[in-house]
C-alpha positions as CSV (number, residue, x, y, z in Angstrom):
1,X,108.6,110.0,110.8
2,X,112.1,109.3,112.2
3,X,112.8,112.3,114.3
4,X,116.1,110.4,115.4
5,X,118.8,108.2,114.7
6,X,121.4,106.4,116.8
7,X,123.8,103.8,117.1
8,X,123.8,102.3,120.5
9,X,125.2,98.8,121.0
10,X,123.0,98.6,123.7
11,X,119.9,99.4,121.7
12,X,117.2,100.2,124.0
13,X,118.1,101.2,127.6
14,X,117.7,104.1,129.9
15,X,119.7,107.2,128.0
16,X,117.4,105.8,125.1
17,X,113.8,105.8,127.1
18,X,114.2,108.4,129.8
19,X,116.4,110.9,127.9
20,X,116.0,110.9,124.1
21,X,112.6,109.8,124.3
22,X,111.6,112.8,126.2
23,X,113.5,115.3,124.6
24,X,111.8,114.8,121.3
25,X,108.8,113.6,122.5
26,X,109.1,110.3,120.6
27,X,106.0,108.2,121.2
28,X,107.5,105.5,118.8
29,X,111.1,103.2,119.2
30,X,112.3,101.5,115.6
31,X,115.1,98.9,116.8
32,X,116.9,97.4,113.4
33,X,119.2,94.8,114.7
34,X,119.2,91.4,112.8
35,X,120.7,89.8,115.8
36,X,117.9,90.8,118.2
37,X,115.1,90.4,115.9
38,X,116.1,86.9,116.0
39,X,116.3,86.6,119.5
40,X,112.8,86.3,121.4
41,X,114.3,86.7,125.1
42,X,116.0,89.9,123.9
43,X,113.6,91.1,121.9
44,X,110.7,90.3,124.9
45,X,113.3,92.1,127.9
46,X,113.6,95.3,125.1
47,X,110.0,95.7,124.7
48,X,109.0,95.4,128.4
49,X,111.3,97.9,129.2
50,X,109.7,100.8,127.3
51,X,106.9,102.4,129.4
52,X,103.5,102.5,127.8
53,X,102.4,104.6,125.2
54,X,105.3,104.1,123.8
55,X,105.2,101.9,120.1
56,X,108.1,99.2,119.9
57,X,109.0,97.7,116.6
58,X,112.1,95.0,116.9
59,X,112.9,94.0,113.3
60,X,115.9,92.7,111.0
61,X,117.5,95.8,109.4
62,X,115.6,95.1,106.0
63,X,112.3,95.0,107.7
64,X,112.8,97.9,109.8
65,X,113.9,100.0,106.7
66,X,110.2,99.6,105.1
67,X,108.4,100.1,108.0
68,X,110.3,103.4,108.0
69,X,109.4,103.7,104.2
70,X,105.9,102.3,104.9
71,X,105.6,105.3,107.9
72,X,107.3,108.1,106.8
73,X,104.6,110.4,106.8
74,X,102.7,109.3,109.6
75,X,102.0,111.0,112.9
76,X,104.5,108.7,114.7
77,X,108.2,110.5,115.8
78,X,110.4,107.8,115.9
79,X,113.9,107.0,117.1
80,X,115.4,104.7,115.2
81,X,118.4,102.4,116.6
82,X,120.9,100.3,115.3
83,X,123.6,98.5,117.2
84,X,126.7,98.7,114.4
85,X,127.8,101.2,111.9
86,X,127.6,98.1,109.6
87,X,124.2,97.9,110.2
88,X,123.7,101.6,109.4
89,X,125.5,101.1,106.0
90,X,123.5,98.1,104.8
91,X,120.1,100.5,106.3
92,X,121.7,103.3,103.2
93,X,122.2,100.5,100.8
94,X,118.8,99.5,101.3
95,X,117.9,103.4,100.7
96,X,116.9,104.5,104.3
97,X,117.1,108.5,104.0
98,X,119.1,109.8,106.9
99,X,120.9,113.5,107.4
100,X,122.0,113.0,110.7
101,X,123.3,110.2,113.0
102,X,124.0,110.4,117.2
103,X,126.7,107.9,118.2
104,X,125.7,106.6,121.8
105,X,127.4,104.3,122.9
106,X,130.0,101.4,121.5
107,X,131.4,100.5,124.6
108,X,134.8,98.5,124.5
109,X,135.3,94.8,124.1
110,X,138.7,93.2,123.0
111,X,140.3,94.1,119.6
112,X,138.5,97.6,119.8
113,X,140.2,100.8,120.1
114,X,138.8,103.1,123.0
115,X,138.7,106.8,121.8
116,X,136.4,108.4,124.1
117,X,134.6,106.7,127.1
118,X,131.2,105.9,124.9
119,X,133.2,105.3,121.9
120,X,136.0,102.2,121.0
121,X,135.9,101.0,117.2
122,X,137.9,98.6,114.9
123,X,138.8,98.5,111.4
124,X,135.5,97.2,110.5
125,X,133.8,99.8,112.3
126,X,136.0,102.5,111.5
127,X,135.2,101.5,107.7
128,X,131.6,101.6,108.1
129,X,132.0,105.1,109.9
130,X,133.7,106.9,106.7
131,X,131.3,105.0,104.4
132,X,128.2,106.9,106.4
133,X,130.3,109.6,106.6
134,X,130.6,109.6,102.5
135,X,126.9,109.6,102.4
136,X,126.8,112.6,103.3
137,X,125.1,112.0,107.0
138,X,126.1,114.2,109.7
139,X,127.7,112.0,112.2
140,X,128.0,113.2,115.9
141,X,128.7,111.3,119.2
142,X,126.5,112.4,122.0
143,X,125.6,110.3,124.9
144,X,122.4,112.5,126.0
145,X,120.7,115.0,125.2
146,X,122.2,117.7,127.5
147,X,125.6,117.1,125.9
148,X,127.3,118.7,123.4
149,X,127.1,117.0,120.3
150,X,131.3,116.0,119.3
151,X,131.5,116.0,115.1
152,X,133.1,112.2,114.5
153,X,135.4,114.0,112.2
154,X,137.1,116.3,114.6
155,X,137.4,113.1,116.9
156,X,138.9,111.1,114.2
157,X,141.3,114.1,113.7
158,X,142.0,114.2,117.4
159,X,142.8,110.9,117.4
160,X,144.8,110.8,114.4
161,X,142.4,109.0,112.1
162,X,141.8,110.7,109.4
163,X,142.3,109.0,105.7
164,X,145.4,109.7,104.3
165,X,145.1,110.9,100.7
């Protein structure tokens, strides 16, 4: 069962396996990255760097999505990652089920727009934000668990991003 899920461009990494992974006592990591899943260095540094006991499963969104359908009454409690809000769209397209959604971390690289320290976006991402948002997920940006969670939509609204009508 996915207890979690977050969109981290870094994926896996130590907010990921020494807070979250704790604090709901996941025993189980679900990466969906079609980038990574490609990659065998990447994939091979991500899965080393989860301490044992700990289930890794490094997959192209599609596969990741059935493994989550294959699994969703299991024992497991899983946190479930993806890198881009794109990725998160095509994971609803392909009929993942998911209330809620933690924003982590997308750091800043050229052409994004920072709006909070964890948080810069463009156009694209921006897009794929609403179209989660218009799912009806709950979309939050919270960098660990001892935060307070920050509603996208207020942030949007403090940054003057809302859709205009």
């Amino acid at each position: 069962m996915v207890v979690f899920t977050r969109i981290d461009d870094r994926l896996i990494h130590g907010q990921v396996v020494e807070g979250w992974v704790n604090f709901l006592k996941a025993n189980r990591i679900l990466v969906a990255d079609d980038r990574v899943a490609s990659d065998t260095l990447q994939r091979s540094i991500m899965e080393i760097s989860v301490p044992q006991g700990i289930k890794v499963s490094i997959g192209r969104v599609d596969d990741i999505c059935e493994q989550v359908r294959e699994t969703a009454s299991g024992k497991d409690r899983a946190i479930l990652l993806f890198a881009t809000p794109s990725a998160v769209v095509a994971a609803l397209k392909l009929g993942l089920q998911c209330r809620e959604l933690n924003i982590g971390g997308m750091h800043y690289i050229p052409g994004k727009r920072k709006l909070i320290d964890v948080l810069a976006v463009d156009d694209q991402d921006l897009k794929a934000l609403r179209e989660i948002s218009a799912h009806g997920v709950k979309v939050t940006v919270q960098a660990v668990p001892n935060q307070r969670p920050l509603p996208l939509e207020k942030l949007f609204e403090a940054c003057r991003l809302t859709e205009k009508p």
